[in-house]
N, C-alpha and C positions, 0 to 999 in steps of 0.2 A: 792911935796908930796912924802913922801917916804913908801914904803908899801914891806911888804916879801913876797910875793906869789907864789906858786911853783902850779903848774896846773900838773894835772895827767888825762892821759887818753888818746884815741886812737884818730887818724888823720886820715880823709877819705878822698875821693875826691866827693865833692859835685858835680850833675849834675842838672841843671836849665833844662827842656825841655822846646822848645818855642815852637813859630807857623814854618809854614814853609818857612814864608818869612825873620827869622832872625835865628841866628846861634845857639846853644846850647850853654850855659854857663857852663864852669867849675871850680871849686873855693875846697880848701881845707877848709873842716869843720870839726868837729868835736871839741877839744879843740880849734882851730885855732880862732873860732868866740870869744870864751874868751879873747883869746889871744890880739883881737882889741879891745876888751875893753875895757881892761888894758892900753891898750897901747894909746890909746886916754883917759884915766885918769890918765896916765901919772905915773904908779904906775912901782915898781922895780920886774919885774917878772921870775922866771924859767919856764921851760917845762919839764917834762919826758912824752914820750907819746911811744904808740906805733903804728906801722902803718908797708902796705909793703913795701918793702925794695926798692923797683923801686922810692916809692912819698920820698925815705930821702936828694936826693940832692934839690928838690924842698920846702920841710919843710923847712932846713938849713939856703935855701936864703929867702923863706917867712918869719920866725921870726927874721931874724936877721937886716929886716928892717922893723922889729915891735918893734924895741928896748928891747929883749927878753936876759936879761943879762948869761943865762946863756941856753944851749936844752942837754937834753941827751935821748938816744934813749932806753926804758927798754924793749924792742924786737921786733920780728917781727909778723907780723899778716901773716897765709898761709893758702889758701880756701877759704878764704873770698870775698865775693863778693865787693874787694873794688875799 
């Protein structure tokens, strides 16, 4: 399947809260959850997102074993409660 898809928009860190018998989950969302769905339909995708500058060595390695043929980063997010 070949598809052009360039994803735009910001990358957060998602926080699951549990009970207090199991751990809190944490996971990148924001475009990221697109991002799986491309990538389990198997489509040719980019990233521009933006996000803080602390989650971009974690983005990097996250899409790039989402088969994300291309990420670039259009800034940074500062204040934000991310």
């Amino acid at each position: 399947m070949s598809h052009n898809i360039f994803l735009i928009g910001d990358i957060v860190l998602d926080v699951s809260l549990k009970g207090t018998a199991d751990d809190n989950k944490l996971r990148l969302g924001g475009i990221c959850h697109a991002a799986r769905a491309l990538w389990a339909l198997d489509a040719n995708y980019q990233i521009g997102y933006f996000a803080p500058e602390y989650l971009n060595q974690a983005i990097e390695d996250y899409v790039s074993k989402h088969r994300c043929s291309r990420v670039t980063k259009l800034g940074n997010v500062l204040g934000a409660p991310y």
